[in-house]
C-alpha positions as CSV (number, residue, x, y, z in Angstrom):
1,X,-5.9,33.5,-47.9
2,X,-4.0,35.4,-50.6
3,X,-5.3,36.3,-54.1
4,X,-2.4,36.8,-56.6
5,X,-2.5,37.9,-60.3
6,X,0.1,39.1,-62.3
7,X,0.7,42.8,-62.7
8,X,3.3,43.1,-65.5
9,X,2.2,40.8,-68.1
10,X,1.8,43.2,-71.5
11,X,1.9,40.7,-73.6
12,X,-0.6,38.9,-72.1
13,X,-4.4,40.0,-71.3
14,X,-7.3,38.2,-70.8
15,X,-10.1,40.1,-72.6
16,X,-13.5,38.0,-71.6
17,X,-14.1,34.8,-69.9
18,X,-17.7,32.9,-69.7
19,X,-19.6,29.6,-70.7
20,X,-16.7,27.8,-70.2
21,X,-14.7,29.2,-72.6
22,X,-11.9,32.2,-72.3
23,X,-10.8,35.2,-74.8
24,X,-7.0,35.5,-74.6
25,X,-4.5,37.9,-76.1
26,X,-0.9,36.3,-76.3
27,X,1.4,39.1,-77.9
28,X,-0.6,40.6,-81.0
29,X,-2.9,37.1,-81.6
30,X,-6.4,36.4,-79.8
31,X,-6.9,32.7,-79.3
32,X,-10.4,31.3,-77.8
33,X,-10.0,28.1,-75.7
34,X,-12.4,26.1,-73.3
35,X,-12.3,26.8,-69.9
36,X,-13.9,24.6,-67.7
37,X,-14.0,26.2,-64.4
38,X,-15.8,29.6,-66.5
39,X,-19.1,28.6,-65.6
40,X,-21.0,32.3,-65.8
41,X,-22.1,34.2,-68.9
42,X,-20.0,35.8,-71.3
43,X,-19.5,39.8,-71.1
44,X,-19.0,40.1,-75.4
45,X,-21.3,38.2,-77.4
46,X,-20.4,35.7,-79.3
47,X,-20.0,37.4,-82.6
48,X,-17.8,40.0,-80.7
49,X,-15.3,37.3,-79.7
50,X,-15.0,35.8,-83.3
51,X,-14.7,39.0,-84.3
52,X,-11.3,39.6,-82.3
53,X,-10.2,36.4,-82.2
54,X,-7.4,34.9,-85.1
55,X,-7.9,31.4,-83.2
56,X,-10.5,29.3,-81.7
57,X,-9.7,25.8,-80.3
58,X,-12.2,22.8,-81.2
59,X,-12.7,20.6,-78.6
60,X,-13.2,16.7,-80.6
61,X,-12.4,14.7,-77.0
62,X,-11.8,15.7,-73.1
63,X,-8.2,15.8,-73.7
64,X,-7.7,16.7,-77.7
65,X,-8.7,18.9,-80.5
66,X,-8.1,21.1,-83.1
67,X,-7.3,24.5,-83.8
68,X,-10.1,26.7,-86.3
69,X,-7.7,29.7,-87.5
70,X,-10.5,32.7,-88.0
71,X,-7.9,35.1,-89.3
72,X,-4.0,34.5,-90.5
73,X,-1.5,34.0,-88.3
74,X,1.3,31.7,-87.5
75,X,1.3,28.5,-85.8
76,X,4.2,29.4,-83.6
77,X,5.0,33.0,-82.6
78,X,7.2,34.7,-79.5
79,X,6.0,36.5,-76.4
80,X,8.0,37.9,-73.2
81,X,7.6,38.5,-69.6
82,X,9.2,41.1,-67.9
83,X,10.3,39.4,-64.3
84,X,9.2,41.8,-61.2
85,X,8.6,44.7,-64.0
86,X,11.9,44.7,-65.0
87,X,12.5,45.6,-68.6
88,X,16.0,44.3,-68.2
89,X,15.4,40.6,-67.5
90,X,13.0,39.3,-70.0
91,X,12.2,35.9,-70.1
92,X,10.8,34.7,-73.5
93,X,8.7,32.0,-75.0
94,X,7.9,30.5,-78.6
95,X,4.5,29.3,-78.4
96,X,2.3,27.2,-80.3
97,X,-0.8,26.0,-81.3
98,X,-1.1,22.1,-79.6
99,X,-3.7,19.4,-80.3
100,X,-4.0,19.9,-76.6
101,X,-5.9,23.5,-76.2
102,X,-2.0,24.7,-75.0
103,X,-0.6,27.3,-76.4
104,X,3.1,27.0,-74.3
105,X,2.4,29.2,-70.6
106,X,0.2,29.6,-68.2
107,X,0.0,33.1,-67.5
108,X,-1.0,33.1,-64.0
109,X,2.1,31.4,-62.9
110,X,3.7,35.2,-63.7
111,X,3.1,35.7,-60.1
112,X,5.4,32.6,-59.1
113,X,8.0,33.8,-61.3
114,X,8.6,37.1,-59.3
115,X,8.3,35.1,-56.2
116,X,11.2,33.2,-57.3
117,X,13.5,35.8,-59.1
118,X,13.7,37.8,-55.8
119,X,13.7,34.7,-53.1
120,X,16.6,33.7,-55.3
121,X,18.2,37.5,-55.2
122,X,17.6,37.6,-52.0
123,X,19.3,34.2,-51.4
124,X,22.6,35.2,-53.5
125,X,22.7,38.2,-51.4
126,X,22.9,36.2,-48.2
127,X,25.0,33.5,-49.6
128,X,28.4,33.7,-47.1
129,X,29.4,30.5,-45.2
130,X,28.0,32.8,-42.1
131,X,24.9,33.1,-44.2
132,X,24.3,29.3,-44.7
133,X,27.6,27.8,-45.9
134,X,26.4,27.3,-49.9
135,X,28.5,27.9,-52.3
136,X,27.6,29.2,-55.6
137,X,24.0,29.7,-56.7
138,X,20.9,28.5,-54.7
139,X,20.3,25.4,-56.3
140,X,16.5,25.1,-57.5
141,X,14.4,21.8,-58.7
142,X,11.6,23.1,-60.6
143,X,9.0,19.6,-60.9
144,X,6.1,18.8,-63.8
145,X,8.3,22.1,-65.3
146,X,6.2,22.0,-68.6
147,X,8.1,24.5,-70.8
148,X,10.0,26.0,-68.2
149,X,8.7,29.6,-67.2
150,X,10.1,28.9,-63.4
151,X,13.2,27.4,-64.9
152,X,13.9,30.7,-66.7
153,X,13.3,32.7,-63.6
154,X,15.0,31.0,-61.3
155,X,17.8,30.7,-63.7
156,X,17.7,34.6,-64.4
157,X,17.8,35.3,-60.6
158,X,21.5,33.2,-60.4
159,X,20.4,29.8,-59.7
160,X,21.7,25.9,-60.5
161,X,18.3,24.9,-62.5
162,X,17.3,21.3,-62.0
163,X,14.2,20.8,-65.0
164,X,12.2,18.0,-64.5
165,X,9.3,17.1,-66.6
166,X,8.1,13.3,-68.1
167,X,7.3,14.5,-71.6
168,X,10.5,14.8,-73.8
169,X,9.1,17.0,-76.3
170,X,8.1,19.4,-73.6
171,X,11.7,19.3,-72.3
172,X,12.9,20.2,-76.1
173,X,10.5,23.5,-75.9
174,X,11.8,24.7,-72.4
175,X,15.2,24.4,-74.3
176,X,14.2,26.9,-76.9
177,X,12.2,29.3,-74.4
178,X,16.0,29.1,-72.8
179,X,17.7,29.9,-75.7
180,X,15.1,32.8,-76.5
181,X,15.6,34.0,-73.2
182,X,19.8,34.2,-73.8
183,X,19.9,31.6,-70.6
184,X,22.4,28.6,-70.7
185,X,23.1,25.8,-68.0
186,X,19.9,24.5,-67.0
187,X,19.8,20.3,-66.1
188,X,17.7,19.3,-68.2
189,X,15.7,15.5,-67.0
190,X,13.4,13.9,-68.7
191,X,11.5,11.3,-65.7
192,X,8.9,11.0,-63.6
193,X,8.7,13.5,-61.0
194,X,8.3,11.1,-58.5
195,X,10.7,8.6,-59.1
196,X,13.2,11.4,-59.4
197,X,12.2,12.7,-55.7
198,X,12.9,9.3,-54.3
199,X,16.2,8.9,-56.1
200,X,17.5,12.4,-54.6
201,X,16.3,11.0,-51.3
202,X,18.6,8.3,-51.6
203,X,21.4,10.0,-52.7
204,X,20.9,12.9,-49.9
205,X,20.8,15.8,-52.2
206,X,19.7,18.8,-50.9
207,X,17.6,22.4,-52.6
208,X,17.4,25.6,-51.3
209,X,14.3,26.0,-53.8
210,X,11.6,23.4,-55.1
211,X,8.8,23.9,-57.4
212,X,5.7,22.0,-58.3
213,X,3.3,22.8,-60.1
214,X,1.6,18.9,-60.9
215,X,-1.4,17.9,-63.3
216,X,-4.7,16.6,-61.9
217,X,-3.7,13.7,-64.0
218,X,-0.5,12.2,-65.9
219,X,1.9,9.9,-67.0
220,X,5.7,9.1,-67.1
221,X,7.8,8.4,-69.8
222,X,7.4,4.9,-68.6
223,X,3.8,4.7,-68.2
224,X,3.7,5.4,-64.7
225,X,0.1,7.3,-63.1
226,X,-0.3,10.2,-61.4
227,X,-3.2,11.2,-59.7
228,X,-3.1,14.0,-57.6
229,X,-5.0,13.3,-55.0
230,X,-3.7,9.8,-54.6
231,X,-0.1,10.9,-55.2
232,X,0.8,14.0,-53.5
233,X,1.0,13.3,-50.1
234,X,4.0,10.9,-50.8
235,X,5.3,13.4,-53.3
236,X,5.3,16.5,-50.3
237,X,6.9,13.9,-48.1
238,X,9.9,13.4,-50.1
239,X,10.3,16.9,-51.3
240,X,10.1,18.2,-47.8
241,X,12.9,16.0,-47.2
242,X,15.3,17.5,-50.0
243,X,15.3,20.8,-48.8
244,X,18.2,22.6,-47.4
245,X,18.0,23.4,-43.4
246,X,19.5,26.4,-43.8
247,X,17.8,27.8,-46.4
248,X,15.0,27.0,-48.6
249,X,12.1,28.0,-50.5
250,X,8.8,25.6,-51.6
251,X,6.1,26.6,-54.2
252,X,3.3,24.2,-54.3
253,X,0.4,24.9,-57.4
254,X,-2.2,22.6,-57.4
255,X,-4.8,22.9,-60.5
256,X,-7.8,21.0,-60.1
257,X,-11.5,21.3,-59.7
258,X,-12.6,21.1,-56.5
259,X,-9.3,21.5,-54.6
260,X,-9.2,23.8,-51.8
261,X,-5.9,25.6,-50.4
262,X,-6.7,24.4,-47.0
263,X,-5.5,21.2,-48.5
264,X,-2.5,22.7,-49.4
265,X,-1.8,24.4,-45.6
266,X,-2.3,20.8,-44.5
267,X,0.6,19.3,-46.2
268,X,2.8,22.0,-46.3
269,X,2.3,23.6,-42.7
270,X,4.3,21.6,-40.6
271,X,7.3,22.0,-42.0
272,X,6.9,26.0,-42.9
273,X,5.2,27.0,-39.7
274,X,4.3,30.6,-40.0
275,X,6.2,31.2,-43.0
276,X,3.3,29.5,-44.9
277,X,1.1,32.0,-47.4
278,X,-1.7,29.8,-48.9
279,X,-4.1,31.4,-51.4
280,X,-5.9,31.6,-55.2
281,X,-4.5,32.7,-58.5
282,X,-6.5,34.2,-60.8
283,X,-7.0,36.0,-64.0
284,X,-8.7,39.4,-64.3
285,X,-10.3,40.0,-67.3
286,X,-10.3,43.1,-69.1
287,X,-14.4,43.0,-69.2
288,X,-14.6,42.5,-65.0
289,X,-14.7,38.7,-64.6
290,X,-12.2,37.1,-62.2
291,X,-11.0,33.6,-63.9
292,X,-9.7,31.6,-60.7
293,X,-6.5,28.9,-61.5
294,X,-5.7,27.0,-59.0
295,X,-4.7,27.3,-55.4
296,X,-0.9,27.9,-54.2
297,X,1.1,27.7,-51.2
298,X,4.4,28.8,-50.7
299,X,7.1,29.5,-47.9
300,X,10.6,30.6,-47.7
301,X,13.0,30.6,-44.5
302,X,16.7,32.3,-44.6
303,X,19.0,31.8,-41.4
């Protein structure tokens, strides 16, 4: 089992993590926001994190809350990421302060996004009719996309961007982080991710990449449930089934108490065989802690 964090991330540090609760730095602002899985002491005190912090996020419900701003500073500001180090292809976001403890990223994900930029690269490079017959960029369905940061990197790397996420407004933000990030072209869908999968079944469309990264819990524009453990079994069938023979890639994240990558190598390792790397991502903080995410698995196969 793997254990990935990103390595590039300057505008991004976690500074302390404990009693379910984390001490983030995005850019030049220090937000505090709950963190369930943080279940061991704090390294700071209290009083030290206030101290840093311009933001702390008040928690008025499971799912909602508000935002307590300890020092000035905007309610929307810009950060960037620079993909596989390189100082050359930034990707950018505007962030924001949400009723929903988000901010606009998950950090951790940095580690997917260099996965993808250079599969991608490496795909392009390979991408004769000898080489697998495509034509064009590797085209890449990024599912539950949330504000895009795959999207941007897949897009960066030369591919046809697919964006699929069930919130609209959500959709509207990726837009700007593309803009930001001087991007154009990505499809942009609003829809369940599910009922999108079965439509491209029926239509026989094919990906060299797919990406999903879904909630524990959701809901489609249409007030349809997802549940993860309930769903994804029937999602991982169909996606399996709209990837390219040739050549493909598959990220699967999966954030959720309690659920173990093994879970992950059983749905995904029959169709990537050996190919399959399963692990953890986490977040080191500055003060020692390791702040796991979520497990991953991922496989990529070029003929």
């Amino acid at each position: 089992m793997e254990l990935l964090t990103p390595q590039n991330f300057t505008d991004y540090e976690l500074i302390d993590v404990g009693h379910f609760e984390k001490l983030e730095r995005f850019g030049q602002y220090i937000t505090i926001r709950p963190e369930p899985q943080a279940v061991w002491d704090k390294t700071l005190s209290n009083a030290e994190w206030e101290k840093l912090a311009h933001v702390k996020f008040i928690s008025r419900s499971s799912s909602s809350g508000e935002w307590k701003k300890l020092k000035p500073m905007p309610d929307q500001w810009k950060i960037s990421y620079p993909v596989v180090g390189n100082q050359e292809t930034q990707i950018c976001f505007r962030l924001g302060l949400t009723s929903f403890k988000h901010v606009g990223i998950f950090p951790e994900q940095a580690s997917n996004w260099d996965y993808i930029f250079e599969t991608i690269k490496a795909m392009s490079a390979d991408s004769s009719p000898s080489g697998g017959g495509r034509e064009g960029g590797p085209k890449v369905l990024n599912l539950f996309a949330y504000t895009g940061g795959a999207s941007l990197a897949a897009k960066a790397a030369g591919a046809d961007v697919t964006h699929v996420d069930s919130i609209k407004q959500v959709v509207s933000w990726s837009k700007e982080n593309m803009d930001l990030s001087n991007l154009t072209n990505i499809r942009w869908v609003v829809e369940d991710a599910l009922k999108f999968v079965k439509r491209e079944e029926k239509r026989g469309n094919k990906y060299n990449g797919i990406i999903l990264d879904p909630p524990a819990f959701g809901h489609g524009p249409s007030g349809e449930k997802w549940k993860l453990e309930d769903n994804i079994n029937e999602m991982i069938k169909g996606v399996l089934n709209l990837l390219d023979d040739k050549e493909h890639f598959l990220i699967l994240n999966a954030y959720s108490l309690g659920f173990s990558s093994l879970i992950i190598e059983n749905l995904l390792k029959e169709k990537a065989g050996k190919n399959l790397h399963v692990g953890e991502l986490y977040l080191q903080a500055t003060k020692g802690s390791k702040l796991p995410l979520g497990v991953f698995g991922r496989f990529r196969n070029f003929l």
